[in-house]
C-alpha distance (Angstrom), angle and dihedral (degrees) to the residues before:
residue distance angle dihedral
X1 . . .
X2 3.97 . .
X3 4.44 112.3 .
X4 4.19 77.2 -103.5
X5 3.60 100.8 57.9
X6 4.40 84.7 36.9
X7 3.87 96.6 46.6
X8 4.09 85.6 48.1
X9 4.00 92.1 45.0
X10 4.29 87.2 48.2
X11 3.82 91.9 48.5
X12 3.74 96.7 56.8
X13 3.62 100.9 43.4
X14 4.01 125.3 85.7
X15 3.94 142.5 -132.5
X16 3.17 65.9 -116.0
X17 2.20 43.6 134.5
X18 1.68 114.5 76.9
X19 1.33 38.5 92.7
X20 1.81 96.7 17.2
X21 2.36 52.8 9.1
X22 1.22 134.1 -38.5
X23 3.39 150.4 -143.7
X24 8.13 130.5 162.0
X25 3.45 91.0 -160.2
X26 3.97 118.1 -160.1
X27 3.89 123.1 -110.5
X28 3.99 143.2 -133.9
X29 3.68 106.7 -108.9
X30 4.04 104.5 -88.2
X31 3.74 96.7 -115.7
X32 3.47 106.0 34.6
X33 3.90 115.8 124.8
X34 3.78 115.5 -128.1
X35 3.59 122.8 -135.5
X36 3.98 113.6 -140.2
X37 3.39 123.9 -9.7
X38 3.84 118.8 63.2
X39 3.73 118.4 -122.0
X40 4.01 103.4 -96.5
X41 3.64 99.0 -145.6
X42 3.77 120.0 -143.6
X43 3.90 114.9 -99.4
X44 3.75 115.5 -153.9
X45 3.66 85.6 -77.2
X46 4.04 89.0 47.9
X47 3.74 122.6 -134.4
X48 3.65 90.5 -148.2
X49 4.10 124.2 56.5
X50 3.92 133.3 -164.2
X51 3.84 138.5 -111.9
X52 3.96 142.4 141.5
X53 3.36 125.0 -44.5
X54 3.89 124.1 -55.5
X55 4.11 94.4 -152.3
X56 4.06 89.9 -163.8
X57 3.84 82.0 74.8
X58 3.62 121.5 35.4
X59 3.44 121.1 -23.6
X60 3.88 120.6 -162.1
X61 4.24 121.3 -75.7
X62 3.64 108.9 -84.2
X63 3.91 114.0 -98.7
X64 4.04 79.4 37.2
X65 4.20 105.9 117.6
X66 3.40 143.2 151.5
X67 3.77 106.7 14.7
X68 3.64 82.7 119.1
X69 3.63 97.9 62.4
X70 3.31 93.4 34.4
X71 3.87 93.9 59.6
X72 3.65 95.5 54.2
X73 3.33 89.4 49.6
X74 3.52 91.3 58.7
X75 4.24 90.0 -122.2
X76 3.77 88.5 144.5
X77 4.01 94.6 165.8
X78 3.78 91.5 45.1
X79 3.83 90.2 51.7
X80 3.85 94.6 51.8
X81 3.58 89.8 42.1
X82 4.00 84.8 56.5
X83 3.66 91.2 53.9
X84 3.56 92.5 48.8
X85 3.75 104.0 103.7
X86 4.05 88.7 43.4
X87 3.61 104.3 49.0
X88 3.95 88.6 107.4
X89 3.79 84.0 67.7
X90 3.85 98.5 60.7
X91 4.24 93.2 108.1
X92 3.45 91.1 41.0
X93 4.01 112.7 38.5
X94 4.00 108.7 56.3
X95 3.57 84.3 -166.2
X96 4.24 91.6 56.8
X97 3.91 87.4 39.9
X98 3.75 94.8 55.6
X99 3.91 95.7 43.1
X100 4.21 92.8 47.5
X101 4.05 84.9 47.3
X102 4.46 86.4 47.3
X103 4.04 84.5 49.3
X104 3.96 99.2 40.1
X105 4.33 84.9 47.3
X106 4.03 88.1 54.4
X107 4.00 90.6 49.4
X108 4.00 83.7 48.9
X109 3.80 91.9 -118.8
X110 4.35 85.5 140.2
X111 3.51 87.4 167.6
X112 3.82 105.3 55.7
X113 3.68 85.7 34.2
X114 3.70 97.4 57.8
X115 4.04 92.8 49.2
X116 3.41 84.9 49.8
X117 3.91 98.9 48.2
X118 4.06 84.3 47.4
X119 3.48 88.7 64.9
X120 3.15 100.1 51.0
X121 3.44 91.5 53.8
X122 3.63 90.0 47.9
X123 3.75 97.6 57.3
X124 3.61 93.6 41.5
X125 4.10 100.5 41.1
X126 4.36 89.1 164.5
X127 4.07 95.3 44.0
X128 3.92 104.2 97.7
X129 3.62 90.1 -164.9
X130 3.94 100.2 84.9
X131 3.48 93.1 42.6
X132 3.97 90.6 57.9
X133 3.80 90.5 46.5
X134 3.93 95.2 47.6
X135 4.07 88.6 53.7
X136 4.04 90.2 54.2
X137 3.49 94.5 47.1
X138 4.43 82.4 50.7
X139 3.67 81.9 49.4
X140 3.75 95.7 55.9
X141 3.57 96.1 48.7
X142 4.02 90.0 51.2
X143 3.47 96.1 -105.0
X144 3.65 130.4 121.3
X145 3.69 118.8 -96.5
X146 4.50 97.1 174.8
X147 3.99 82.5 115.1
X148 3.96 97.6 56.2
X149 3.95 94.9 37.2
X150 4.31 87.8 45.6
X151 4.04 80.8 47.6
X152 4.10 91.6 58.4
X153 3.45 100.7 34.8
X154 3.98 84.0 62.5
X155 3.86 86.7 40.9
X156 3.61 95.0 50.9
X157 3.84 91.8 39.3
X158 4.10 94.2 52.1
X159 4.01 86.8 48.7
X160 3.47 97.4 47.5
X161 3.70 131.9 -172.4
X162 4.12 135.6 92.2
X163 3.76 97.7 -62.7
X164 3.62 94.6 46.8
X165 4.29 83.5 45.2
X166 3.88 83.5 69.3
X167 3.37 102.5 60.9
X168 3.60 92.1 37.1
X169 3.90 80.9 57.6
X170 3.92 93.4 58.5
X171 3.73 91.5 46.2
X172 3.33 97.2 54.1
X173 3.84 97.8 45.3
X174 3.92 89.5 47.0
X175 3.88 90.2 52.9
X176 3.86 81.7 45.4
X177 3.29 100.8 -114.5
X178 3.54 88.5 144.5
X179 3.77 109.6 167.7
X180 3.48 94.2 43.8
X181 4.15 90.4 52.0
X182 3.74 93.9 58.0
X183 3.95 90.8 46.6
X184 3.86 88.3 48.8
X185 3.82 97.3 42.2
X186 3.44 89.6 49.3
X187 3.85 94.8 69.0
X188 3.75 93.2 36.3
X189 4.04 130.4 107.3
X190 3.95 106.3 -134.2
X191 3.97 120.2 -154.5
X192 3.82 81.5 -109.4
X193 3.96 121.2 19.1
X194 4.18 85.2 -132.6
X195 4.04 83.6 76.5
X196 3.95 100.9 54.7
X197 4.46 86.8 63.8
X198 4.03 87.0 34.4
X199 3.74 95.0 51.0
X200 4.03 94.6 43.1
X201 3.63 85.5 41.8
X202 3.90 89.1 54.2
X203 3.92 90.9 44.2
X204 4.14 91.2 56.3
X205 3.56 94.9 50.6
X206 3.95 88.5 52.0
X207 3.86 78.4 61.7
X208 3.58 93.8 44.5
X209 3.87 85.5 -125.2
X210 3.88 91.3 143.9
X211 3.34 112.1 -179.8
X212 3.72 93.5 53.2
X213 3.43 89.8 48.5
X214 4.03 89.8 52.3
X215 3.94 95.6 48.9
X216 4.12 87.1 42.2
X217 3.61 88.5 50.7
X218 3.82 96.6 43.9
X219 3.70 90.2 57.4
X220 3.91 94.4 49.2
X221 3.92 83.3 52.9
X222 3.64 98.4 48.5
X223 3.62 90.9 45.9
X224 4.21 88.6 46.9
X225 3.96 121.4 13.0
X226 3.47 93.8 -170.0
X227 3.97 96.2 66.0
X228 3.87 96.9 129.6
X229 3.79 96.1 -168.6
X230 3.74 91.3 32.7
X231 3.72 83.4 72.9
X232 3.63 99.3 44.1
X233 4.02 94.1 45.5
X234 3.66 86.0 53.7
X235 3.67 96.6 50.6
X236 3.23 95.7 58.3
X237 3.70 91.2 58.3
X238 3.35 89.1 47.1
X239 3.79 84.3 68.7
X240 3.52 96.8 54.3
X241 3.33 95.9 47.9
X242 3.79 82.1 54.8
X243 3.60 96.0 -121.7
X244 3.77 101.6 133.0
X245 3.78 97.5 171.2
X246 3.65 84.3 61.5
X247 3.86 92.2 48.2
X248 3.88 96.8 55.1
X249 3.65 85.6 43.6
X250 3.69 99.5 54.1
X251 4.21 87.5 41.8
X252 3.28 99.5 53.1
X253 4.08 93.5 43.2
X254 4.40 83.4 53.6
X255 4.22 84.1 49.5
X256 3.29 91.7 54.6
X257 3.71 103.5 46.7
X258 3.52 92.1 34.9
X259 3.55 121.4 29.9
X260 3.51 107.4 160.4
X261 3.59 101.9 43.1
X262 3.73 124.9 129.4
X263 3.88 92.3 -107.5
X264 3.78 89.8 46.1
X265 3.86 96.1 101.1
X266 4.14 83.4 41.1
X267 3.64 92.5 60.4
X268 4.12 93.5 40.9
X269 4.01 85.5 52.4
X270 3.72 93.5 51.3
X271 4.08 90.3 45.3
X272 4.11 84.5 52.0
X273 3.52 90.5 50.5
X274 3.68 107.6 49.0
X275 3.85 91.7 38.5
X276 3.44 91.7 50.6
């Protein structure tokens, strides 16, 4: 794979990561007037993005837990199966709406997804964490998401604090502002420590710095083995380092965990070709 065809492959992929990210964001209670600003809403190319959950707002339903984890884990059946019982609260809960949308954009339903992720961001206008979720699932469907992530890094930067610092993180490094993403992640507090390495990690292999991003990456996958896109980030630095053991190792570990994600037939290509 040429840095081309690599820096291509990295921009399209997600935190998902987040995973890709990474990266169930909390919402502003549905009915709840707001004082100055208008609500801005998102245009086809939205002005507001999505993340994980910005507790100050709306946290999840109580008996509601683990659709986070399960998410970045890629356990897209488990996570619906979470939501089950509080489905009837996706137009009221910002933080149901934004979790259905995250588990309709992993079974590639964009469209549902995206009405989904709009209402989250909707009912929860100050939560940057919707607004960094909307512009990956933009990104994934080759469209350009700059106007949702610019949208929560002014969220996150108006509500201030480490949780909002995360999301301000993600924006920054997916409007490739990468220097200034690893300085802000850095003194952030993700919805799972795994994500601070994994989202650094991310950011240096944006840069093509790869062996930071294989000993930021390690760390996020000692701290949590069931990363998905942890693996796959680091295989592909793997590959630059020229370690193609490692590559078809970290591949086939992102197959396994998740299958039937976007960069699935990526990762099977890149097996064929190194094998071969």
């Amino acid at each position: 794979m040429n840095a081309k065809t690599a820096r291509f492959t990295l921009s399209l992929s997600l935190a998902a990561a987040l995973l890709l990210a990474p990266l169930a964001a909390e919402a502003k209670p549905p009915k709840k007037p707001r004082s100055k600003q208008p609500q801005q809403q998102p245009s086809q190319q939205p002005s507001q993005p999505q993340g994980e959950p910005a507790r100050a707002e709306q946290t999840a339903p109580a008996g509601l837990d683990g659709v986070d984890e399960r998410l970045w884990h890629y356990q897209t059946g488990a996570a619906r199966d979470a939501l089950g019982r509080f489905m009837d609260q996706a137009d009221g809960n910002a933080y149901v709406a934004m979790a259905y949308g995250r588990v309709l954009d992993q079974e590639k339903k964009y469209g549902d997804a995206e009405a989904r992720l709009r209402k989250a961001t909707e009912m929860a206008p100050n939560d940057p964490a919707p607004f960094v979720y909307l512009g990956e699932l933009y990104l994934r469907q080759g469209r350009n998401g700059d106007d949702a992530f610019r949208k929560a890094a002014e969220v996150a930067r108006a509500k201030g604090g480490s949780e909002a610092a995360y999301y301000l993180g993600v924006a920054q490094q997916r409007l490739k502002q990468y220097d200034e993403a690893v300085a802000t992640l850095q003194g952030a507090r993700a919805p799972a420590p795994a994500l601070i390495p994994y989202q650094i990690g991310v950011t240096r292999a944006f840069q093509e710095n790869w062996p930071a991003a294989t000993e930021q990456l390690n760390r996020a996958i000692e701290m949590d083995s069931g990363l998905a896109y942890a693996y796959y980030y680091r295989g592909l630095a793997q590959d630059k380092l020229g370690h193609k053991d490692l590559l078809i190792s970290d591949m086939e570990r992102f197959l396994a965990i998740a299958p039937n994600a976007p960069e699935a037939e990526r990762a099977k290509a890149i097996i064929r070709s190194v094998k071969h």
